[in-house]
VEXMAR-407120 format. One record per residue: x, y, z of N, C-alpha, C, O in turn; residue in three letters. Coordinates in steps of 0.1 Angstrom, whole numbers, plus 5000, padded with zeros to 4 digits. Example, Ala and Ser with C-alpha at 12.3 -4.5 7.8 and 13.67 -1.06 7.14 Angstrom:
<pts>
513249435078512349555078513249675078514249675085ALA;512849785071513749895071512950005079513450115080SER;
</pts>
This chain:
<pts>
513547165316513247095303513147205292512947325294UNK;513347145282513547235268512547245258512247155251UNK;511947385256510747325244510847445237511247555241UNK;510447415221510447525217509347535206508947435200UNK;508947685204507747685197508147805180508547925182UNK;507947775173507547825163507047975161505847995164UNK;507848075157506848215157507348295143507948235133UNK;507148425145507648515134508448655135508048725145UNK;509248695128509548855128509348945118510048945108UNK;508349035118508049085106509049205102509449295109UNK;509449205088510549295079510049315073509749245063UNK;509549465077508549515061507149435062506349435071UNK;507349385050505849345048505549155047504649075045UNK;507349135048507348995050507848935064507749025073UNK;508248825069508548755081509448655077509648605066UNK;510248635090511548535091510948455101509948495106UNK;511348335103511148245114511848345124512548445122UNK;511048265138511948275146511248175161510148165166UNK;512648115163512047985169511748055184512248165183UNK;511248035196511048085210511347955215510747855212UNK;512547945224513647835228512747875243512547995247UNK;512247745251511547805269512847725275512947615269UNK;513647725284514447595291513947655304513847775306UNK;513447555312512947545323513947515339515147545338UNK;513647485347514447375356515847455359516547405367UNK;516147565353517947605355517947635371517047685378UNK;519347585374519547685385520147785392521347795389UNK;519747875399519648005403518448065410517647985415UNK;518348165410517248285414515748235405515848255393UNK;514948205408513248195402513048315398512448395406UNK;513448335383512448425376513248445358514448405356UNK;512648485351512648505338513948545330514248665332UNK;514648465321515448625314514948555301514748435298UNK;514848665293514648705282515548795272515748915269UNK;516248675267517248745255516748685238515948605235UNK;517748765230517248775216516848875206516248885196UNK;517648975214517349115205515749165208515049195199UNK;515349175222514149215219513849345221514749425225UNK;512449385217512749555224511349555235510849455240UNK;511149675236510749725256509249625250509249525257UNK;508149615240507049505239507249415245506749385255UNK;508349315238508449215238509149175252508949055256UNK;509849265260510249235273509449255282509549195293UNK;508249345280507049335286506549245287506049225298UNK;506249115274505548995278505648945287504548885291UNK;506548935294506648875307505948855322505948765331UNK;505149045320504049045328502848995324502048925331UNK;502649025309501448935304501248835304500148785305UNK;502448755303502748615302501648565317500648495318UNK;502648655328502348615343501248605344500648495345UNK;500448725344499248745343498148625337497148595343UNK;498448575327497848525315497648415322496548365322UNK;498748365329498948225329498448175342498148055344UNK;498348305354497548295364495848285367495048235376UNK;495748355355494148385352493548285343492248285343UNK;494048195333494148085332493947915336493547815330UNK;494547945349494847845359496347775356496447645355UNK;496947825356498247765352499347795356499147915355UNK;500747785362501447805369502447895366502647855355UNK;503347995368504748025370505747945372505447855381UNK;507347935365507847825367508447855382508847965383UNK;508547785390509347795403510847815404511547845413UNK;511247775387512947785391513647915381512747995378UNK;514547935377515447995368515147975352515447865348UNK;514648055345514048015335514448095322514448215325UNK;514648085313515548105302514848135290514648035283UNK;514448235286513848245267514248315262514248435265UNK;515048245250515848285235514748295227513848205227UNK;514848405220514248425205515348425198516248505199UNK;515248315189516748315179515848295164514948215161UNK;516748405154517848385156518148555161517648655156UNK;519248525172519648685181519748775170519448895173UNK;520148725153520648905149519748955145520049065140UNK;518148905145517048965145516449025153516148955162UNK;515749205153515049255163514049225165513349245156UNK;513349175176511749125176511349265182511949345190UNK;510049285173509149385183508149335185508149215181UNK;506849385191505949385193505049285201505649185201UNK;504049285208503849195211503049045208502148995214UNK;503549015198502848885190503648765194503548675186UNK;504648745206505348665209504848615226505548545233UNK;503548655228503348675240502848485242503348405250UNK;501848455233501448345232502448235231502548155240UNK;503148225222504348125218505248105231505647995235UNK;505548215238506148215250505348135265505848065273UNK;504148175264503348105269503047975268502647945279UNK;503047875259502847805257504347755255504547635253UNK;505247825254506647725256506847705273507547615276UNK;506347785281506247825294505947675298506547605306UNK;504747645292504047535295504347445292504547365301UNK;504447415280505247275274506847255283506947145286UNK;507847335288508947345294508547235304509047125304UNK;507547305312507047305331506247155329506047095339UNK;505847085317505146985317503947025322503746945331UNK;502747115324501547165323500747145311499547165311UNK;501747095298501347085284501446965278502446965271UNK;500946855278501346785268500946725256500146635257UNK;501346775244501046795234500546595229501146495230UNK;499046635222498346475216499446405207500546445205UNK;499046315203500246235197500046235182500746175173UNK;498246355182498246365168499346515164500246525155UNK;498946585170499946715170501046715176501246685188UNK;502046785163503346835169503446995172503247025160UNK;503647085177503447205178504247265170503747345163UNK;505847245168505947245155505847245140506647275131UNK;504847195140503947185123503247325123502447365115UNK;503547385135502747505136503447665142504047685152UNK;502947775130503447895134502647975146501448005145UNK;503147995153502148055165502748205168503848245164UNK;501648275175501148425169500748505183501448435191UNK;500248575189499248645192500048705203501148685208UNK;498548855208499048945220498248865228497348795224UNK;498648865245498048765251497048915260497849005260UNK;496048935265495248995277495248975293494748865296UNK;495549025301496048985314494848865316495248785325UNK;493848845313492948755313493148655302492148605297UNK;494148635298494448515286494048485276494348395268UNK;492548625273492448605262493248675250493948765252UNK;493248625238493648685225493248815220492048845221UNK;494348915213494049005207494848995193495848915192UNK;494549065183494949035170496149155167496149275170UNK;496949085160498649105155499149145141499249065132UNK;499549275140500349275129500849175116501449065119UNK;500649185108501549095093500948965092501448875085UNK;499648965100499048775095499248725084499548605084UNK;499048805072499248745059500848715055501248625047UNK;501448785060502948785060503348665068504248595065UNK;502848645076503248515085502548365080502948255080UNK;501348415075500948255066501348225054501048125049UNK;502348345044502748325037504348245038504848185029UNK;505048285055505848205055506148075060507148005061UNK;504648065065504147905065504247845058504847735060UNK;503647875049503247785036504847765028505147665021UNK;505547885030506847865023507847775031508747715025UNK;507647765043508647655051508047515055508447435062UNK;506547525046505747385047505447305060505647195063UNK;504447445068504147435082502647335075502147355064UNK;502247245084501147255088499647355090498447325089UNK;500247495095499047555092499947635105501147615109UNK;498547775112498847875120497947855134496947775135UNK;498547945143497847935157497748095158498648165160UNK;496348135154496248315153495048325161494148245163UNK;495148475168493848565172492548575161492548595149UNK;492048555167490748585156490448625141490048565131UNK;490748795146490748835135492148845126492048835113UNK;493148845133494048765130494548655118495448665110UNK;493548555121492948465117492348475106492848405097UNK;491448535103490748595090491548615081491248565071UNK;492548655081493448755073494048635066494048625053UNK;494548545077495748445069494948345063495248295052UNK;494148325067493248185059493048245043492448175035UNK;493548395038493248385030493648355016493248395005UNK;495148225021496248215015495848015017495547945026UNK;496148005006495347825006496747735010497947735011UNK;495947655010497247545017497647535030498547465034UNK;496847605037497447605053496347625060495347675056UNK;496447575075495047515081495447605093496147575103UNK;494447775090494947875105493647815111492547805107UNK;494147795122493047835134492947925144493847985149UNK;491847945147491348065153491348055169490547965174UNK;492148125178492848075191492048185200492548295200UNK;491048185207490748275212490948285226490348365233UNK;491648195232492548215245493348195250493448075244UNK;494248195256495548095260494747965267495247845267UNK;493847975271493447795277492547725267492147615269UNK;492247805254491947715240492947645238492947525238UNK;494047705235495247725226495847565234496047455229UNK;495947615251496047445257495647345253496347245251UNK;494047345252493247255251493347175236493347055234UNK;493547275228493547235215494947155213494947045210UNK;496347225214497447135214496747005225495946925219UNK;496846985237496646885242495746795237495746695245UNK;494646785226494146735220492946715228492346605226UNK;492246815236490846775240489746885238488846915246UNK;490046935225489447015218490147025207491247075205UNK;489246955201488746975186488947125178487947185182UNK;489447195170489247275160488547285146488547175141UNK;488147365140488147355125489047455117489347545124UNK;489347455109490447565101489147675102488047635107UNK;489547815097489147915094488447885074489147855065UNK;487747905074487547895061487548075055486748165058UNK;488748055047488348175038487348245035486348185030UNK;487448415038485848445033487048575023487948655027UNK;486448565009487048624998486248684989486448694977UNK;485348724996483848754990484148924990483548994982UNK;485148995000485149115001486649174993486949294994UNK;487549074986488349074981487849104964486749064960UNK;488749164955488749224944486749274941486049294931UNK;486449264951485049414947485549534944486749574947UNK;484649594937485349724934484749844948483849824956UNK;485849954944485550034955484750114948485050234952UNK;483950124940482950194940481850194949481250294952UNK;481550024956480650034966480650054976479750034984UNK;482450144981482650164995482650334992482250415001UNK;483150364979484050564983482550604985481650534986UNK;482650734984481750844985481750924972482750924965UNK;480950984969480751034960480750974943481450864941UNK;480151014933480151014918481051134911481251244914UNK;481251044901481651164890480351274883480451394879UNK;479351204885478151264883477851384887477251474881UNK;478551384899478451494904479051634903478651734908UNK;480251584895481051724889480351794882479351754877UNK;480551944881480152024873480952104865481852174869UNK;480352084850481852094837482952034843482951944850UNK;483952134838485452054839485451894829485651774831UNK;485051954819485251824807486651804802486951694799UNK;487251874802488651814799489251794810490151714809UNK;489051844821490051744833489451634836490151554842UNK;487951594833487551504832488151394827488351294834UNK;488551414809488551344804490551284807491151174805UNK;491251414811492351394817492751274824493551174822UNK;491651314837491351154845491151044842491750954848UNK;490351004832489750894827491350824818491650704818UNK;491950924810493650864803494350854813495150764814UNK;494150934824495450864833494750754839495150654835UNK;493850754847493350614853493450474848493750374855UNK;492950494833493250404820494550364818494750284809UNK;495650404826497050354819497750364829498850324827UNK;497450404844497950424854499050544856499950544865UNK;498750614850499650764845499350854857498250874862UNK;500550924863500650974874499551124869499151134857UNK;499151214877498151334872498351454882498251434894UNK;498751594876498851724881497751784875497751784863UNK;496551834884496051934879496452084885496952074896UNK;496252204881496752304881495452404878495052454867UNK;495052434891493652554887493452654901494152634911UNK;492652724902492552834912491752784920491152694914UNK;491352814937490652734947489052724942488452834939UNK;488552624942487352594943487352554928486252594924UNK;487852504919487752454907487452314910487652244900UNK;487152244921486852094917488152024917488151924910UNK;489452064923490551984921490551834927490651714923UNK;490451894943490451794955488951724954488751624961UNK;488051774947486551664947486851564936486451444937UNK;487551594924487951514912488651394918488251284918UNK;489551454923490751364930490051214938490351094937UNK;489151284946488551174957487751114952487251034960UNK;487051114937486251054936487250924922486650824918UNK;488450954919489350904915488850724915488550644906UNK;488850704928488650524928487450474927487250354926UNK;486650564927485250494920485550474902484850374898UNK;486050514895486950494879488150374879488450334868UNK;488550344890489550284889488650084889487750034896UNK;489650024877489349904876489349834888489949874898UNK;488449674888488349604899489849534905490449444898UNK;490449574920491549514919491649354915490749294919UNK;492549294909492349154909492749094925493049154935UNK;492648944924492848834937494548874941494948924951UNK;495048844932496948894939496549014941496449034953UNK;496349114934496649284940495449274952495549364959UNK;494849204954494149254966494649164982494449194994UNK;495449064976496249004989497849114988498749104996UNK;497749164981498949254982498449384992499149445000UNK;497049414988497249574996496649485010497049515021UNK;495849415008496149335025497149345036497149375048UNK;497849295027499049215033500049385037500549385048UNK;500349485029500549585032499949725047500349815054UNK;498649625044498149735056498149625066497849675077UNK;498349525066498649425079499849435083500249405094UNK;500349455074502049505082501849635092502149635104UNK;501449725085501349855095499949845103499649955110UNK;499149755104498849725116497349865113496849935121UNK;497049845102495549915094494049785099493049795107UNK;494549695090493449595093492949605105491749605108UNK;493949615112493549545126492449685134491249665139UNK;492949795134492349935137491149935128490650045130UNK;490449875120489949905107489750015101488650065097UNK;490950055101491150185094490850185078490250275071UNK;491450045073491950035058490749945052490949815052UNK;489849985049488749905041489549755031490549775025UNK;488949655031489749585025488849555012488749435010UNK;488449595007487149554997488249654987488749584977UNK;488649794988488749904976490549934980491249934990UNK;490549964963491550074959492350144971491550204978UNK;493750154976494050234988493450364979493150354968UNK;493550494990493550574987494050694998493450735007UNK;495450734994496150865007495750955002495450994991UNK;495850995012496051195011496851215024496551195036UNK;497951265018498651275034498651435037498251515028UNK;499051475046499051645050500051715048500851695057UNK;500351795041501951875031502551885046503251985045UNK;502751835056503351855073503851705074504051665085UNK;503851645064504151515067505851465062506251485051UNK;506451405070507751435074508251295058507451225052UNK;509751295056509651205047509551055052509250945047UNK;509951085064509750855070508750835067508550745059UNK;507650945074506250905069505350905055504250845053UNK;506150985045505950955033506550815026505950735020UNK;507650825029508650705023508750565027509050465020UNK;508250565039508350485053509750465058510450545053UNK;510250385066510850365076510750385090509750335096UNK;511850445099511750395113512850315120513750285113UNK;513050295132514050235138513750085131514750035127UNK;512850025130512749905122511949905111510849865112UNK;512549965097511949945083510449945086510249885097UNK;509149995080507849965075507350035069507950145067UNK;506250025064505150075051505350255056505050305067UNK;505850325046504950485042503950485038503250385038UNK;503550625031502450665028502550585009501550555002UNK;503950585006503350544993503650444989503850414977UNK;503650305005503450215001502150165004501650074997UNK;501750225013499950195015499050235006497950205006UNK;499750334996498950364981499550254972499650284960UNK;499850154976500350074961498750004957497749984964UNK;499049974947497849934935496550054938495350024937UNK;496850204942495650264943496550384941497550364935UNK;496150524947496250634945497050704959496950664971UNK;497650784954498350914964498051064961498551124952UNK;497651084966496451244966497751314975498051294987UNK;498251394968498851514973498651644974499451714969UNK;497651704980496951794978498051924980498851894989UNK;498252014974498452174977500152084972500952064981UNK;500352054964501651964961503152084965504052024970UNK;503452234965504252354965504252314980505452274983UNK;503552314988503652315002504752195007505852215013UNK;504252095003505251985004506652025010507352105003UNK;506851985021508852035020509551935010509451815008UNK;510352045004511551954992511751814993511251714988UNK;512651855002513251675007511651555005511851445002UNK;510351605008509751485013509351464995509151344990UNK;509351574987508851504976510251464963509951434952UNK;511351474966512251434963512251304967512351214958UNK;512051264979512651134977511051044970510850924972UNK;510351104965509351054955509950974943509450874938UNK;511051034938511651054925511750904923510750854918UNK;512850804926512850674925512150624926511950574915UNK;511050584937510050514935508850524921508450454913UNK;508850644923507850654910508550574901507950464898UNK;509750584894510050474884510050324886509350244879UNK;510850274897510650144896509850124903510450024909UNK;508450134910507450074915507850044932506850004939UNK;508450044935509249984944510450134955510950224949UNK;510450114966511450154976512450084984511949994989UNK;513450084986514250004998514450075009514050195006UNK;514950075018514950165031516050075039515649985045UNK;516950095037518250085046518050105064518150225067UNK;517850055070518550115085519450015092519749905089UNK;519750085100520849955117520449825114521049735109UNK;518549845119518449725121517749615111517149515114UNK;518049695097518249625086517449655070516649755069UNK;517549585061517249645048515949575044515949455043UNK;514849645041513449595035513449675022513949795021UNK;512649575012512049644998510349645002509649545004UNK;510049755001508249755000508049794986508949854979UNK;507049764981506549754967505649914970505149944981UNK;505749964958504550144960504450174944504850284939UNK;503750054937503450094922501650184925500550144924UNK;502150294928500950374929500750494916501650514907UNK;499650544918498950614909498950764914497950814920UNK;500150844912500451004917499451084915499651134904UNK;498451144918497651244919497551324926496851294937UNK;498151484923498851604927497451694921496551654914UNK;497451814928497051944927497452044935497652034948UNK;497552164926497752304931497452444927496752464917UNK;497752514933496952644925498252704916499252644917UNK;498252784910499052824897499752954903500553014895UNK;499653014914500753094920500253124937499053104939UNK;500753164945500553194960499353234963498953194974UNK;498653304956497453374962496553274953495453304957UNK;496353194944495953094934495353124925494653044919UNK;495353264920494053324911494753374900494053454895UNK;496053344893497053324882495753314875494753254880UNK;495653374863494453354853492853324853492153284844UNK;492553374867491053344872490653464862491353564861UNK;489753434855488853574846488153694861488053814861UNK;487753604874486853644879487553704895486853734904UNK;488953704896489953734906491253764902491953714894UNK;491353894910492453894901493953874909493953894922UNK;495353834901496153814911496953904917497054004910UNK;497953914933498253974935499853894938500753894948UNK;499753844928501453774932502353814919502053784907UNK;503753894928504653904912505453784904505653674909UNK;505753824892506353694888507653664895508253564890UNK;508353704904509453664910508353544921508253424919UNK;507753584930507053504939505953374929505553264935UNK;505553394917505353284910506153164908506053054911UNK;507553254899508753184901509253074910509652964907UNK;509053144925509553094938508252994943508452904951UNK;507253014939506052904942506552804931507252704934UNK;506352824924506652684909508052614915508152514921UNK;508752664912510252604919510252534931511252474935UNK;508952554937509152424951509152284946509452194954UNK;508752244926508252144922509652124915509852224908UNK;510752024915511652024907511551954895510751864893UNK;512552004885511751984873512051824872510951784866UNK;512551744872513051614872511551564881511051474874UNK;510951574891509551504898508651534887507751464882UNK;509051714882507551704870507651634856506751614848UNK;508951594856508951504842508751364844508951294834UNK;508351314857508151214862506651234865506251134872UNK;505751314864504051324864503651344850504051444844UNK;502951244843502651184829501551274827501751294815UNK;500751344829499951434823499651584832499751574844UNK;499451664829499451784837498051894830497751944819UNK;497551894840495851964829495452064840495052044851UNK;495552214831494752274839492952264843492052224836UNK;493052324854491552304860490752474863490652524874UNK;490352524853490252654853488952674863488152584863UNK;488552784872487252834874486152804869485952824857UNK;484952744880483752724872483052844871483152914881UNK;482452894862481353014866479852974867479152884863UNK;479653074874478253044880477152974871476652874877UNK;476753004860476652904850476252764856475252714861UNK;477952724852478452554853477752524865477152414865UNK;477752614879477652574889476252574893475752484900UNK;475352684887474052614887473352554877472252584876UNK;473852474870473352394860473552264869474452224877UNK;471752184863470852094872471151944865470751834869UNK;471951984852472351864846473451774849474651814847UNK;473251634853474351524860475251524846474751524835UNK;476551514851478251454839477851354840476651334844UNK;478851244836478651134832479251044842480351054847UNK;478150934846478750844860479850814860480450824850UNK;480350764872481550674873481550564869482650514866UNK;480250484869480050354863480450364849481350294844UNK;479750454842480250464825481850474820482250394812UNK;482550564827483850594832484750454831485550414822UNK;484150374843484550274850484750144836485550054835UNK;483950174829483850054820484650044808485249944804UNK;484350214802485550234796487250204798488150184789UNK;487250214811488650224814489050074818490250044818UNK;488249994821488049834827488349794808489349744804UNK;487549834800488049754784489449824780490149764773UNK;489949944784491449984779492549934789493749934788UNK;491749894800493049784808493049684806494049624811UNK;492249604801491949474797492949484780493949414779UNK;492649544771493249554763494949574769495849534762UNK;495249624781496649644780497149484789498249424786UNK;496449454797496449294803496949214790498049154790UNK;496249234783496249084767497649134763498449044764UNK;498149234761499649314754500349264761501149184756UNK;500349274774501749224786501449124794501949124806UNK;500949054790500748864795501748814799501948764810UNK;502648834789503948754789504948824798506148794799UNK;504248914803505649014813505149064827503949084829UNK;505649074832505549164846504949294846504649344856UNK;504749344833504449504828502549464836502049354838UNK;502049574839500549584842500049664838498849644836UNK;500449774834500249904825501049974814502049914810UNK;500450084808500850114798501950244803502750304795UNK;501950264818502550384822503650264832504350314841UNK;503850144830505350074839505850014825506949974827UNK;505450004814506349974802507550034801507550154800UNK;508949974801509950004796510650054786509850094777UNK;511550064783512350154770512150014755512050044743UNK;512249924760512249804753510649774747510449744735UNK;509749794755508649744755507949874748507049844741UNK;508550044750507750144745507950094730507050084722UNK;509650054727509650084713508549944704507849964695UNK;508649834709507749754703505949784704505149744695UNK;505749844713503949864715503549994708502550014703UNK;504850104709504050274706504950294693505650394692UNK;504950194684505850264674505150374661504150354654UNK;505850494662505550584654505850634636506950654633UNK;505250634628505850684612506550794613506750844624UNK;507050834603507250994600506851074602507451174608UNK;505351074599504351164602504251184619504051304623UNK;504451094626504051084640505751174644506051274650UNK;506451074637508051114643508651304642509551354647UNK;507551394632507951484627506951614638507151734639UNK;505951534644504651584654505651644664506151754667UNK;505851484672506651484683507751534684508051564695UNK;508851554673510151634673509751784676510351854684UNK;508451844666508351984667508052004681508552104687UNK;507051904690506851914700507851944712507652024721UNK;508951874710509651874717510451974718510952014728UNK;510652034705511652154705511052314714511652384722UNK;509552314708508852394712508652454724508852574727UNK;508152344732508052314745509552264758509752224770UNK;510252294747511652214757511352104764511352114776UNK;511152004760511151864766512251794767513151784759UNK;512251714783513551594784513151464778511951434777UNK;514351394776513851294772513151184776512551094770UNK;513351214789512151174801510451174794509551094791UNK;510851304792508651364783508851294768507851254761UNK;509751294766509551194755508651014750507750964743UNK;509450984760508550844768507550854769506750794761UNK;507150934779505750944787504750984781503650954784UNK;505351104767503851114756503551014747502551014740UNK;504750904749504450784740503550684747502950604740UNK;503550674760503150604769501350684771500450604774UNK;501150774770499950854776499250814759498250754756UNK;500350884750499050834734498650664735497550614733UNK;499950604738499250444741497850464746496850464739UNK;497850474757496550464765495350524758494150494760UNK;495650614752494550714743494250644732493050644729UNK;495050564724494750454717493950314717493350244708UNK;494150274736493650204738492250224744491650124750UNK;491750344744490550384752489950384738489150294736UNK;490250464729489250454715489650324703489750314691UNK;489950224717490150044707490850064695490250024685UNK;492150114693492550144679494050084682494350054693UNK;494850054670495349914673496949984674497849954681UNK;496650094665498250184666498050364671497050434671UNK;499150384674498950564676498550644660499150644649UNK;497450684664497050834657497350974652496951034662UNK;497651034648498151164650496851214660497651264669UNK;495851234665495251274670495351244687495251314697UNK;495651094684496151014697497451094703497651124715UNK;498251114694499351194700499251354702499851404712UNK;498551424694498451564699497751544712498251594722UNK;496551464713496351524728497451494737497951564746UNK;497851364734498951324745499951464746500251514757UNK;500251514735501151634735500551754742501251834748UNK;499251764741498751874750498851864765498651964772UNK;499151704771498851714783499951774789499851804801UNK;501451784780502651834783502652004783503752064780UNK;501852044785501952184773501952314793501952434795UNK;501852214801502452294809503752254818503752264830UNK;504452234810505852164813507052274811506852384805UNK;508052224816509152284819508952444820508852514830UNK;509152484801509552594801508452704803508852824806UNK;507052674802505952744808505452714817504352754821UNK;506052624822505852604840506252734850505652804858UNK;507552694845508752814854508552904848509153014851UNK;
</pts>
């Protein structure tokens, strides 16, 4: 007999149907084949399946038995096909017969099965109830926690499966369910009530301070540049306590991103705050970029709507921060492989630091350096200059002296920070309503010239600037883009000449006194 059940394949960060065909009854040899592109997980089910279905109370089929995952030109991984297979096992063999209120098809089904039949929770839930709702399922059959995840998308009735002889009971109609009700109470909080640390806690460093606070405010990528122990990497991590509350879509988005790579489920990835990476200058580019034998999330797609902390940025090998370059502009990556092409979204917030030559003490008052300028040269040049005209502000972070460092007096919270920068994104929200734009640092060539337009006076600033400092036309943009936000932090309706000189200072370690 023929039955078939409902499942998914996840691509990236979304899912394709894919139906699990069981034919029962064939004849030949008693035992299993399993075709459909699968790989070594998914052909494993088979023992679990056995297992599952023994410990259960329920049978092995006695004859020659057949399961297609179609459609074939799709790769299935993992094991979230264990259940669906199971329960087509059942429905085939007549062990199942589904109530006359439920069709099993009105339903996407999910899970890793336990040699003891119970459920464990699966990859991409939100990605799989989103393609419920798009093929106008009835609702989902998930693991638990699982389960949590997808309910958090309305219109669809997941339930919560916590064994293979629930999952019977419930199709056969002698148990009762209730949907999962949404809990969204841990969605768009801010991460200030999860990170560690305050800004409070800095000591001086008022202008990289205030560095932070314009880039955070406009989403503007940030290089600081100071000798060890200036507070680079403590600035950096306390970054998302400043950062606005995510909204309801951006927070089913970074969901839905770390449920693809299988975060949620480890509870690695707090779902309440801001991502926040720091990956290790040893980190290869798949894993920066993502990919893999089957497409998934990098490191800077699990920083989308949050931050990417690149600490000791020169270290980096070439290649991994080159293929930075694209994404930073359009928000977005694609990743080509064999077994096929995914777009992941990585509109993240670049935050780099390094020291200013090999030994790091380039202009320390209090150390002195021992690196020549050929070997400064050869440190600076690990950064090419096309990625640095693509980092929107750049601020040195000089040495604290002892002073700064025993002074008993608190900076200024993150909460105060936080508020300021929550009314200058709110002001840039009301500007780009009407568009796709979300900041003042993803505005286009179109959009710079209607929001940042300049007089003479301004136009005569920025030309000297440019000459001075050798700027591409790249830096051109981006100091129009960085004075926006400086405008919009001191509520002022057009750019300032003041609004633009700082923006211009933030350039002032670019190109030509870089190298």
């Amino acid at each position: 007999m023929l039955a078939t059940i409902h499942s998914a394949a996840l691509q990236g960060i979304d899912a394709a149907l894919v139906q699990v065909e069981v034919n029962s009854g064939e004849s030949g040899d008693p035992r299993i084949v399993l075709v459909g592109l699968p790989d070594a997980a998914v052909k494993e089910s088979e023992d679990r399946v056995h297992s599952a279905l023994s410990n259960s109370g329920f049978a092995m089929p006695e004859t020659r038995t057949t399961i297609n995952l179609a459609p074939a030109s799709i790769r299935k991984e993992g094991p979230l096909y264990d259940l669906p297979i199971a329960l087509g096992i059942l429905l085939s063999t007549q062990q199942l017969t589904p109530a006359a209120s439920i069709n099993p098809a009105d339903y996407l089904v999910a899970g890793e099965l336990g040699l003891s039949g119970v459920m464990r929770p699966i990859r991409g839930a939100l990605a799989l109830a989103q393609l419920a709702r798009n093929l106008g399922k009835r609702g989902l059959l998930l693991p638990p926690r699982s389960a949590e995840e997808a309910a958090l998308l309305d219109g669809l009735d997941v339930y919560r499966i916590e064994s293979l002889d629930q999952a019977h009971r419930f199709l056969s109609g002698t148990l009762p369910l209730a949907p999962v009700r949404a809990n969204r109470q841990f969605l768009g909080s801010s991460g200030a009530a999860v990170a560690t640390g305050d800004f409070s806690e800095i000591k001086g460093q008022h202008a990289l301070r205030r560095a932070v606070e314009v880039a955070v405010a406009g989403n503007h990528n940030l290089l600081m540049i100071g000798p060890p122990g200036s507070g680079k990497s403590m600035i950096a991590r306390r970054i998302p306590t400043i950062m606005p509350e995510p909204t309801l879509d951006e927070s089913l988005e970074i969901l839905s991103i770390h449920s693809a790579a299988g975060r949620t489920i480890s509870g690695e990835a707090p779902w309440c705050e801001r991502p926040f990476r720091s990956p290790h200058h040893t980190i290869s580019d798949v894993g920066l970029l993502g990919g893999g034998t089957v497409p998934g999330p990098g490191e800077i797609s699990l920083a989308h709507h949050g931050v990417l902390f690149l600490d000791e940025l020169p270290e980096f090998k070439r290649s991994a921060l080159e293929v930075l370059r694209q994404p930073l502009e359009d928000g977005e990556v694609t990743i080509s492989r064999s077994a096929g092409k995914v777009t992941l979204p990585c509109a993240f917030m670049l935050t780099a630091a390094m020291n200013p030559c090999p030994c790091g003490y380039l202009g320390d008052p209090q150390h002195d350096c021992r690196c020549s300028p050929i070997q400064i040269q050869r440190y600076r040049s690990r950064i090419s200059g096309p990625l640095l005209d693509r980092i929107d502000i750049h601020i040195d972070a000089p040495a604290l002296s002892i002073r700064e460092l025993r002074a008993e007096t608190l900076g200024e919270s993150s909460a105060a920070m936080r508020q300021r920068i929550q009314a200058a994104r709110t002001r840039q929200h009301a500007r780009f309503s009407a568009t796709r734009t979300t900041s003042n640092a993803r505005m286009n060539h179109t959009q710079i010239r209607q929001f940042c337009p300049i007089d003479s006076t301004l136009g005569d600033l920025l030309q000297q600037a440019m000459e001075q400092l050798s700027l591409s036309a790249r830096a051109y943009d981006r100091i129009l883009k960085v004075a926006r936000t400086i405008a919009d932090l001191a509520a002022a309706e057009r750019i300032e000449p003041p609004h633009l000189l700082e923006a211009i200072q933030y350039r002032s370690l670019d190109r030509k006194l870089f190298y």
